[in-house]
LUMTIZA-733711 format. One record per residue (C-alpha): residue number from 1; y, x negated, z; residue in one letter. Coordinates in nm, 2 decimals, m for minus. Each point is the difference from the previous one (the first is absolute). Example, Ala and Ser with C-alpha at 12.3 -4.5 7.8 and 13.67 -1.06 7.14 Angstrom:
% LUMTIZA-733711
R   pos       c2       c1       c3   code
R     1    m0.45    m1.23     0.78      a
R     2     0.34    m0.14    m0.07      s
END
This chain:
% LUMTIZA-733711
R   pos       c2       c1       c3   code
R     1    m7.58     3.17    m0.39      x
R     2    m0.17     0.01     0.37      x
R     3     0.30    m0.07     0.22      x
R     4    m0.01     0.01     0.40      x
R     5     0.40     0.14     0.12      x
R     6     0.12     0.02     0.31      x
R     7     0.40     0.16     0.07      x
R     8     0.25     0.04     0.24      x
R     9     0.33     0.14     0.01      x
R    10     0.27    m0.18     0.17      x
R    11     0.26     0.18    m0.08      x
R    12     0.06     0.33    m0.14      x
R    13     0.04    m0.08    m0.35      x
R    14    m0.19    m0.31    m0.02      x
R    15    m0.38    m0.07    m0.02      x
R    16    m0.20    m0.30     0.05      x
R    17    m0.31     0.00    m0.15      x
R    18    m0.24    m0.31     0.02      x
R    19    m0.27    m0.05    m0.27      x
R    20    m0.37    m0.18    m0.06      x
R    21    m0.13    m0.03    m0.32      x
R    22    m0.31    m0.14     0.04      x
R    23    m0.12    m0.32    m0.18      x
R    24    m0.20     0.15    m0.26      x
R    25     0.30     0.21    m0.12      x
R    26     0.22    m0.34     0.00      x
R    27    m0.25    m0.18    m0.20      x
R    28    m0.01     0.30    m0.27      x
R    29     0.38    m0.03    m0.02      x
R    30    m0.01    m0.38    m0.05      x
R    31    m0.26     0.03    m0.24      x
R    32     0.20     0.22    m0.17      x
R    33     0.34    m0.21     0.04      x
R    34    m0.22    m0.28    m0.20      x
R    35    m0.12     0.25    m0.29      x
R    36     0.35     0.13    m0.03      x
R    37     0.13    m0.42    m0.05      x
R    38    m0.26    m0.08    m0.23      x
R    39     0.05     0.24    m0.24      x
R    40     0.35     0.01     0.04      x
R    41     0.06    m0.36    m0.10      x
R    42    m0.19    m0.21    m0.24      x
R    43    m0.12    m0.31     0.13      x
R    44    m0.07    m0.31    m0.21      x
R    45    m0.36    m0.02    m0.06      x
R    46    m0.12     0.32     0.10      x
R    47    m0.05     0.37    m0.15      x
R    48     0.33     0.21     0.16      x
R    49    m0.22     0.15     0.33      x
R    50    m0.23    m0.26     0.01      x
R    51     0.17    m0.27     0.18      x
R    52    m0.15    m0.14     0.34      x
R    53     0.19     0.06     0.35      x
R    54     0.04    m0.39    m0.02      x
R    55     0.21    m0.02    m0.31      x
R    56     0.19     0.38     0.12      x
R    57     0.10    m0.21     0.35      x
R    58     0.10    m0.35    m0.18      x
R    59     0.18     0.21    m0.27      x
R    60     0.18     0.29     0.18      x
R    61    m0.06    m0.08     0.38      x
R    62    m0.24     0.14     0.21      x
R    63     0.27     0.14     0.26      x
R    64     0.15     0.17    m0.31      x
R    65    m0.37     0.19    m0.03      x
R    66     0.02     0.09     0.37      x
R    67     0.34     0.11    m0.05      x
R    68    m0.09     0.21    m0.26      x
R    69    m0.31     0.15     0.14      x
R    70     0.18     0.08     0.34      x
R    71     0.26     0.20    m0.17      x
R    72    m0.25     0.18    m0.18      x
R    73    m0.21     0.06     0.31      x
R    74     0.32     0.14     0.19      x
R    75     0.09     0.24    m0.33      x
R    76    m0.36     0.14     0.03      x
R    77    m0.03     0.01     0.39      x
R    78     0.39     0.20     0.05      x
R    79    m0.10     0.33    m0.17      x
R    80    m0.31     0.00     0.25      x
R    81     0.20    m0.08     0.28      x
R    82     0.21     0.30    m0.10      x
R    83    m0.28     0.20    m0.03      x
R    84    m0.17    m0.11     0.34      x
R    85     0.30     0.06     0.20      x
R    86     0.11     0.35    m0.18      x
R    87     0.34    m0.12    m0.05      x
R    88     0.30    m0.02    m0.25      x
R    89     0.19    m0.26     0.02      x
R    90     0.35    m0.04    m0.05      x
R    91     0.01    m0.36    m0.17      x
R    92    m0.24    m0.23    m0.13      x
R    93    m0.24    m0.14     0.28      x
R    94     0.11    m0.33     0.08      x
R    95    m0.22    m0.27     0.10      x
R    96     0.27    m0.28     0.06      x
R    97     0.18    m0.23    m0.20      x
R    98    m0.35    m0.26    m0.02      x
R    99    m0.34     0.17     0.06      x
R   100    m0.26    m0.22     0.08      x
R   101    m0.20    m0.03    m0.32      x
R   102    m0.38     0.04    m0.01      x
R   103    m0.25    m0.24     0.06      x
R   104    m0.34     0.02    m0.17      x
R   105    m0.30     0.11     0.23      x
R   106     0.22     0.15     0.25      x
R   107     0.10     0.32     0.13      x
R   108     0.43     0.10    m0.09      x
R   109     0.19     0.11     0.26      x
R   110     0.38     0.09    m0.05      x
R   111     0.20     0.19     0.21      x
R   112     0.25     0.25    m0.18      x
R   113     0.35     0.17     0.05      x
R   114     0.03     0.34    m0.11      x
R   115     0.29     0.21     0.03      x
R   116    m0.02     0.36     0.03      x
R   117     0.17     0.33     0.04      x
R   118     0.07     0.09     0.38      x
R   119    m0.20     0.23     0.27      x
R   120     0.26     0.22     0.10      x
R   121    m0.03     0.30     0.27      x
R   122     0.13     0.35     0.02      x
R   123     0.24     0.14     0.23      x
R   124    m0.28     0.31    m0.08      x
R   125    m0.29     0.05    m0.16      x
R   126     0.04     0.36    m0.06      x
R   127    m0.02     0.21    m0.31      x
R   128     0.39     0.04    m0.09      x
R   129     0.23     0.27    m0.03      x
R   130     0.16     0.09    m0.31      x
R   131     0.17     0.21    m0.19      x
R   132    m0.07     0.18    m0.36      x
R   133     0.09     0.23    m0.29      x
R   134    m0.19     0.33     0.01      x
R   135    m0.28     0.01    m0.27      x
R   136     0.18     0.34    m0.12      x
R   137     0.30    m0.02    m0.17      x
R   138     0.34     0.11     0.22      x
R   139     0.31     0.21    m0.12      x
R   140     0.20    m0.36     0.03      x
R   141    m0.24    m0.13    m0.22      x
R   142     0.00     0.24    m0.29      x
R   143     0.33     0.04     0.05      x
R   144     0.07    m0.39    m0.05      x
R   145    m0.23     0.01    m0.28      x
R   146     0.19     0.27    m0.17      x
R   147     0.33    m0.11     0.06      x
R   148    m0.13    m0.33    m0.18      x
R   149    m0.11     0.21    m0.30      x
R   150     0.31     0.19     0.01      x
R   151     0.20    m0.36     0.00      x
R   152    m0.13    m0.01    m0.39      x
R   153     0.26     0.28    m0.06      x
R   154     0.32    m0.11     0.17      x
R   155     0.26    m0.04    m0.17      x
R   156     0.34    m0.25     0.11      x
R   157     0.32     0.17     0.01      x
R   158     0.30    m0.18     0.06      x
R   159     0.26     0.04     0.34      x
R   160     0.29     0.12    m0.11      x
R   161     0.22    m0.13     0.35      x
R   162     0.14    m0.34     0.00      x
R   163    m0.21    m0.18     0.26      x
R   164    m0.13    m0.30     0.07      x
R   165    m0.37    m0.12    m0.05      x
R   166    m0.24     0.03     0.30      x
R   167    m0.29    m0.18     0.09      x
R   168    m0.30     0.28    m0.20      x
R   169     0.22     0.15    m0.20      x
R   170    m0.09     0.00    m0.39      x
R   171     0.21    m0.14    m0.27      x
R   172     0.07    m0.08    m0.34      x
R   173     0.09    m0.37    m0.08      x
R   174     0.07    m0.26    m0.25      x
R   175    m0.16    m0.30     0.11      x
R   176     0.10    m0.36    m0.23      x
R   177    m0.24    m0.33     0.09      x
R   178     0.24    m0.29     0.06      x
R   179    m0.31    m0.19     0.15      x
R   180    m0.35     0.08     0.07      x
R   181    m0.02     0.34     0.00      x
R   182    m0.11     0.12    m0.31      x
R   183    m0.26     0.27     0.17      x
R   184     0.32     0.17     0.17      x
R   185     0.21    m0.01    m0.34      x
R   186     0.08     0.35    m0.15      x
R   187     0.25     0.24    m0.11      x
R   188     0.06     0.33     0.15      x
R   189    m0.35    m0.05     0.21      x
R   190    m0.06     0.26     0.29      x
R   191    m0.13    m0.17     0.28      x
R   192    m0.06     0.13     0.36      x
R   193     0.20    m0.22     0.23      x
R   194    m0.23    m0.16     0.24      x
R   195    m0.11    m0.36     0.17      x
R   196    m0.35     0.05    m0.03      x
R   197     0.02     0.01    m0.41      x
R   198     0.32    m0.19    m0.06      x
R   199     0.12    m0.33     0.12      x
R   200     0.19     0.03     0.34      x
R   201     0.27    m0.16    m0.13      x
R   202     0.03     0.20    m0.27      x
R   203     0.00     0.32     0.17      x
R   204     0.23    m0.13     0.27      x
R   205     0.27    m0.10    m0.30      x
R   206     0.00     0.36    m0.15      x
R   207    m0.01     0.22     0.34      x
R   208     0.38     0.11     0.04      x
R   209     0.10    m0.07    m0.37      x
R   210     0.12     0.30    m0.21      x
R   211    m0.03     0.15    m0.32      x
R   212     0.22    m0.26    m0.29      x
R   213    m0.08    m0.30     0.24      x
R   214    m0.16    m0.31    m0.12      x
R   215    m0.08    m0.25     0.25      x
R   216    m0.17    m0.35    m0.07      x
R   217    m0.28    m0.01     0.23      x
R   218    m0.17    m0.34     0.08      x
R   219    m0.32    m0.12     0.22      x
R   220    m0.21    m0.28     0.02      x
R   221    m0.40    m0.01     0.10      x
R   222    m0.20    m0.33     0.08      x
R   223    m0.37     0.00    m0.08      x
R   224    m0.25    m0.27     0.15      x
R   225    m0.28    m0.15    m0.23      x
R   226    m0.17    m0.23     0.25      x
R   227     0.26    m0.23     0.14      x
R   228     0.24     0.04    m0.31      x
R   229     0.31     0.22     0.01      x
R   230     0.06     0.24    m0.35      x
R   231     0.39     0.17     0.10      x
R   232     0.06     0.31    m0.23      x
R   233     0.33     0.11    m0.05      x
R   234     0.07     0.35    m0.10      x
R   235     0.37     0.14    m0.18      x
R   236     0.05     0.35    m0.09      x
R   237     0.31     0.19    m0.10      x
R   238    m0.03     0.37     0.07      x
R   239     0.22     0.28    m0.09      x
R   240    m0.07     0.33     0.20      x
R   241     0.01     0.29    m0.22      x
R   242    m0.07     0.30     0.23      x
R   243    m0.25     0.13     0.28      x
R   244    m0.23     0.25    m0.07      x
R   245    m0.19     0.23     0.21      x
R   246    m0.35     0.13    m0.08      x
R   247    m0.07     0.36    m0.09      x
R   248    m0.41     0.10     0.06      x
R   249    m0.05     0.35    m0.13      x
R   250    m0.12     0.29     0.22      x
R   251    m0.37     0.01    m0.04      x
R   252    m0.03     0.34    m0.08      x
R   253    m0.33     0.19    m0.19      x
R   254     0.15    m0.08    m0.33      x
R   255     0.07    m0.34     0.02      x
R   256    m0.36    m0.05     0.12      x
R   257    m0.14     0.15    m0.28      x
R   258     0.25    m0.18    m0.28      x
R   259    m0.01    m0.33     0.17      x
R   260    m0.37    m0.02     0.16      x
R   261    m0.20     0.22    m0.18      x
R   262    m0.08     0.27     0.34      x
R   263     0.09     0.32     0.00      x
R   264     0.19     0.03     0.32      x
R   265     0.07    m0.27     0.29      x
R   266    m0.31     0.11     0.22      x
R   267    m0.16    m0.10    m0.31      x
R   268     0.15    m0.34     0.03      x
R   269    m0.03    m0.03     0.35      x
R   270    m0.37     0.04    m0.03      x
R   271    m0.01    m0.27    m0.18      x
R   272     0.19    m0.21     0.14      x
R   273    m0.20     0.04     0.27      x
R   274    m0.31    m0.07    m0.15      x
R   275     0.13    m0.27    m0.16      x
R   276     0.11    m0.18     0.36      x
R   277    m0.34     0.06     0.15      x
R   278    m0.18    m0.15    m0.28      x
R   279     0.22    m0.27     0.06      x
R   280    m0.05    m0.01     0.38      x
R   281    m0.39     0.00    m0.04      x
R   282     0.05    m0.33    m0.16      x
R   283     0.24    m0.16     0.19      x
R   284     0.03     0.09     0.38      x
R   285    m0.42    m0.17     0.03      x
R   286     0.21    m0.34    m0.05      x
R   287     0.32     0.10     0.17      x
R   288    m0.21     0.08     0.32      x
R   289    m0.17    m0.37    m0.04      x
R   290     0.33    m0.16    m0.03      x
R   291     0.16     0.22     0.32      x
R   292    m0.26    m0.04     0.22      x
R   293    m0.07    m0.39    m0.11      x
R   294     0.40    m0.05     0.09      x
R   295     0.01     0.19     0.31      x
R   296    m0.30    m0.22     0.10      x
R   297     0.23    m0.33    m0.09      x
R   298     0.26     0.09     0.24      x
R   299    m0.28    m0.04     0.26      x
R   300    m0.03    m0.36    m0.04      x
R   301     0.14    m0.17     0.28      x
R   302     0.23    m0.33    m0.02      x
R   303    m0.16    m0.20    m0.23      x
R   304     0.16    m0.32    m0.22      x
R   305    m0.21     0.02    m0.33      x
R   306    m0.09    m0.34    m0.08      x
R   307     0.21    m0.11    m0.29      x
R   308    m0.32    m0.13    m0.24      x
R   309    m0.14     0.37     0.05      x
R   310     0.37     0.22    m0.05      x
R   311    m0.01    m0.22    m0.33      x
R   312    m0.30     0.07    m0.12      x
R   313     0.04     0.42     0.02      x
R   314     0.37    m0.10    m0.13      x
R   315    m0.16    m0.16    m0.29      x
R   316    m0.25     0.30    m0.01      x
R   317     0.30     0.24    m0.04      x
R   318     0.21    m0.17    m0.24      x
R   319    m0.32    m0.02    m0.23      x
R   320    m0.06     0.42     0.00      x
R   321     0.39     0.01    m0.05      x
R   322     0.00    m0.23    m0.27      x
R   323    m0.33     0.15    m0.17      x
R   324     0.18     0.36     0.06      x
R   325     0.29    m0.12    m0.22      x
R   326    m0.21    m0.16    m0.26      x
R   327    m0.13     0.37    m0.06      x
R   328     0.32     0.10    m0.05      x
R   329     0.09    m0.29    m0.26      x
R   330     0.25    m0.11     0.25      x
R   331     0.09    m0.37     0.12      x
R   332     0.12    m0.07     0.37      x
R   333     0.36    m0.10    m0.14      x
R   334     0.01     0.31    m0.18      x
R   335    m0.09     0.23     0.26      x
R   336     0.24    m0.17     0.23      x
R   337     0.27     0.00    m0.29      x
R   338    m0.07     0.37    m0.05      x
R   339     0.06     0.09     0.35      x
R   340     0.30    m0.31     0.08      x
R   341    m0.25    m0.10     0.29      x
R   342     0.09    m0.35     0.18      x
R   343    m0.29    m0.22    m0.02      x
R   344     0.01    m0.09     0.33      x
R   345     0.04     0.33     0.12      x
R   346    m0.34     0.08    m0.18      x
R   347    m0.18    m0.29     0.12      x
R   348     0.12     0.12     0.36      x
R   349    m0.12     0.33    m0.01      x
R   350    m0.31    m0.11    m0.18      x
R   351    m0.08    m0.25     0.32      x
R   352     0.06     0.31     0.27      x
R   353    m0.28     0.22    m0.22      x
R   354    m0.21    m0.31     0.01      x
R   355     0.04     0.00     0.37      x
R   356    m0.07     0.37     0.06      x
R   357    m0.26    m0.01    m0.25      x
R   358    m0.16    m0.28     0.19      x
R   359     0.02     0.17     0.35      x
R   360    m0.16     0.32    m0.15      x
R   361    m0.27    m0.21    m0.12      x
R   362    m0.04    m0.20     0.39      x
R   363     0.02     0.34     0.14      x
R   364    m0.27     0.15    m0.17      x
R   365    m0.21    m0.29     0.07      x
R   366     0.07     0.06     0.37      x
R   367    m0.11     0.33    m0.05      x
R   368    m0.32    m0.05    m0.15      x
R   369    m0.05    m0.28     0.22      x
R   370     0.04     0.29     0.30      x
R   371    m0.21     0.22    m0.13      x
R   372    m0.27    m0.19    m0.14      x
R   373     0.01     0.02    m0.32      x
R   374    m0.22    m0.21    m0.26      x
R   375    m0.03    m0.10    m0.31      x
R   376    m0.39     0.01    m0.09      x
R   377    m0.17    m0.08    m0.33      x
R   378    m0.03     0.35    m0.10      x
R   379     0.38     0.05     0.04      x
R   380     0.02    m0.35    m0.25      x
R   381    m0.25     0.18    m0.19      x
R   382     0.17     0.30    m0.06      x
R   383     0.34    m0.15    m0.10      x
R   384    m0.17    m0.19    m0.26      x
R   385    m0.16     0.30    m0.13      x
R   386     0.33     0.25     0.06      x
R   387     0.17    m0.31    m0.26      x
R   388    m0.29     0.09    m0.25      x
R   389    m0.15    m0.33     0.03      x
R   390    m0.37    m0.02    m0.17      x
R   391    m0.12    m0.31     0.15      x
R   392     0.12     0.06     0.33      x
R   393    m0.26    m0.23     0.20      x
R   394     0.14    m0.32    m0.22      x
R   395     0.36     0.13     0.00      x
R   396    m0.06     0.01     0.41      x
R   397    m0.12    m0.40    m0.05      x
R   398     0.29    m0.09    m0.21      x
R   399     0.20     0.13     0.26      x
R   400    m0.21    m0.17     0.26      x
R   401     0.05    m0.38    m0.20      x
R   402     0.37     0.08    m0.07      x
R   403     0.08     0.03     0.39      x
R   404     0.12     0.37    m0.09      x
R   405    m0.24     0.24     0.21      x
R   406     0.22    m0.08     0.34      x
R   407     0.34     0.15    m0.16      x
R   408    m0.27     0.27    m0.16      x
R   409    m0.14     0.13     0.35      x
R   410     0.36    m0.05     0.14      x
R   411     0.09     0.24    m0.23      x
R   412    m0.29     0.25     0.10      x
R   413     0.09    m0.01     0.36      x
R   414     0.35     0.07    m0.05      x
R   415    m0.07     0.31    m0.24      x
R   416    m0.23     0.11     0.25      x
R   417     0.27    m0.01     0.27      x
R   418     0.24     0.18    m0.25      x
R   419    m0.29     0.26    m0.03      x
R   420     0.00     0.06     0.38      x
R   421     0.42     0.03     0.04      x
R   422    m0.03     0.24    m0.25      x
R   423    m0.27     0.23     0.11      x
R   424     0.11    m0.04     0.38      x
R   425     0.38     0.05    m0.02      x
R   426     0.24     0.26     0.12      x
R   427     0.16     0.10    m0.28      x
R   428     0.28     0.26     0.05      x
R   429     0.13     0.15    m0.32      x
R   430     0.35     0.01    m0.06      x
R   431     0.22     0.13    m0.32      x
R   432     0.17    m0.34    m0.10      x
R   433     0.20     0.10    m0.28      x
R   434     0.14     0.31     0.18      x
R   435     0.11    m0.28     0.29      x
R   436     0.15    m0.18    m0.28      x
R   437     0.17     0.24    m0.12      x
R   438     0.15     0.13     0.31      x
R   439     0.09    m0.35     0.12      x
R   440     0.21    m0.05    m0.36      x
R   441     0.16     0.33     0.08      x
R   442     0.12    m0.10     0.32      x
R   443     0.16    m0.33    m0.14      x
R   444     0.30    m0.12    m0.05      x
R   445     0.13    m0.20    m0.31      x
R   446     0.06    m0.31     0.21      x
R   447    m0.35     0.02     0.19      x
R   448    m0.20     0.05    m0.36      x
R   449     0.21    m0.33    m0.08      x
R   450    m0.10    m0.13     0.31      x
R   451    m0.43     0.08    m0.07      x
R   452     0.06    m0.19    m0.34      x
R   453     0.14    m0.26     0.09      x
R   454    m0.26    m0.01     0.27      x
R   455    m0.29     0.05    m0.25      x
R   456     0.11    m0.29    m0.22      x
END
């Protein structure tokens, strides 16, 4: 289709584009309107695709053809208007409620509405600062990584003084199901008391009971499917039948060789090591995209994200999470079964990574916007042929007629931009895990408490 288009932007998340179509095209798509009638219906008297424009218009109407063929003109002309302007929209074009329908022998001209994802600016434009893991394995590492191995060989003995339960400690319970908790239902099970893989309110009924105790411990949860309330109610009787604390073996030459196969622990340290940097190699490429494409986010200055556009990367999101589960043979209701997750407080923190997610993605447009950075055909090109695509020049044309090559050079430009915070950032290496560590040495009880309850 030759099309004539013309845009504006009005605001920052809307365009206005106007359109010609010029009369030759509008008589091809009434033409074809009449075709798609006549051999669609059977008229009386006449082979089906045969019948006359007369006996279509007495029969069906001829604003009913117009209708039809203007609709069809606007389905072909939107991906080319897409494609024109080099953008992505956000919802489907809208050309108002009654567009004017086309009259034979004339030009088409229809003005459309199409909102789109906002310009934003930068506080800087800047390559970021960051911080990451060495490439080469640390002591904290291998020492983590060991201690991990080691945690194979504990062993639970029980604590002989009469105390109470504390938040973290480990015990040994019988656990009967009065209602809806048949995952938590056992006898004698040795569970490590903590909020971040039990219920809350099931750890907060057994801190301070004692060994002998049985306590009836109750909750309720309330999940959300779409504007319908589903209450669960949970009932469990629990009897306490001691604390245990774990006992990890010395790692000395011997056990090394019995239980990993190395002949002493510099052995195993060695490969440990190796093991971490064959590991790191792999993943600190994509930890270093994610770091510098958040630190880049936080840039963004005050912005409100136009509902349509938060929506659509929401939708975007729940999709990969939903595909991700399907991998795993697992449902939504039974991962958030699994895991006693409120509905609603899914769906909330689903929204504020949708948000993020969606300022990343404005900010790296800024950036490429900043530093000029294009989308050309041998960039299309390539991604076609990095997919393994054999017919790439009528993949590129499918594309093209689908309306799909603006979100496909969006993409491009904001990989680019992901390839310039990368090479360009200050990165300052830091040894994470040994900061962990040293920070979980220096808490308290109460404050580790405090960082889970935090965390959920």
């Amino acid at each position: 289709m030759k099309i004539t288009v013309t845009a504006e932007r009005p605001e920052n998340d809307t365009v206005v584009a106007t359109i010609t179509v010029p009369a030759e095209e509008v008589d091809n798509y009434i033409a074809k309107a009449y075709k798609d009638i006549a051999r669609r219906y059977q008229f009386q008297g006449f082979r089906r695709g045969r019948a006359p424009r007369p006996v279509i218009d007495g029969i069906v109407g001829r604003e009913a053809i117009l209708a039809d063929a203007t609709n069809d003109l606007l389905n072909g002309a939107q991906p080319i208007v897409l494609d024109e302007l080099d953008i992505v929209p956000v919802e489907r074009p809208d050309y108002g409620e009654d567009p004017a329908l086309v009259k034979e022998h004339e030009d088409y001209v229809a003005t459309v509405t199409i909102i789109v994802p906002p310009t934003v600016k930068l506080d800087s434009y800047d390559a970021v600062a960051i911080n990451m893991p060495p490439a080469e394995a640390t002591d904290a590492e291998i020492d983590m990584q060991i201690q991990q191995l080691l945690a194979y060989q504990t062993t639970y003995e029980d604590v002989e003084d009469d105390r109470a339960v504390a938040l973290g400690d480990i015990i040994t319970v019988d656990i009967a199901n009065k209602e809806g908790a048949e995952d938590l239902a056992g006898t004698n099970r040795t569970m490590a008391l903590t909020a971040d893989s039990l219920p809350e309110e099931l750890v907060d009924g057994i801190v301070g009971m004692k060994k002998g105790e049985t306590k009836e411990i109750t909750w309720t949860r309330t999940h959300m499917y779409g504007d319908n309330e589903d209450v669960h109610n949970y009932d469990v009787e629990v009897t306490l039948n001691g604390i245990k604390q774990a006992v990890t073996p010395e790692l000395t030459d011997e056990l090394a060789k019995k239980s990993f196969g190395f002949e002493t622990v510099e052995e195993l340290r060695a490969a440990v090591k190796e093991e971490i940097e064959e590991d790191k190699q792999q993943r600190l490429p994509n930890l270093k995209e994610d770091r510098v494409v958040e630190e880049l986010g936080l840039r963004v200055a005050d912005v409100e994200l136009p509902e349509a556009y938060e929506n659509q990367v929401f939708q975007e999101l729940a999709n990969e999470f939903l595909t991700s589960l399907q991998r795993q043979g697992m449902s939504l209701d039974m991962y958030l079964g699994a895991r006693q997750i409120d509905t609603n407080a899914f769906l909330a923190d689903l929204h504020a990574q949708a948000a993020e997610r969606a300022r990343q993605g404005l900010a790296l447009d800024a950036l490429a916007l900043e530093l000029g950075l294009e989308a050309a055909e041998d960039d299309v090109y390539a991604e076609f042929e990095k997919a393994g695509i054999e017919d790439i020049a009528a993949s590129i044309e499918q594309f093209r007629n689908d309306g799909r090559l603006s979100a496909l050079r969006e993409s491009i430009r904001r990989s680019k931009a992901v390839e310039w915070l990368v090479e360009n950032a200050e990165v300052t290496e830091v040894d994470e895990v040994a900061e962990r560590l040293a920070q979980a040495a220096e808490e308290t009880p109460e404050d580790a408490a405090s960082d889970t309850e935090a965390a959920e």
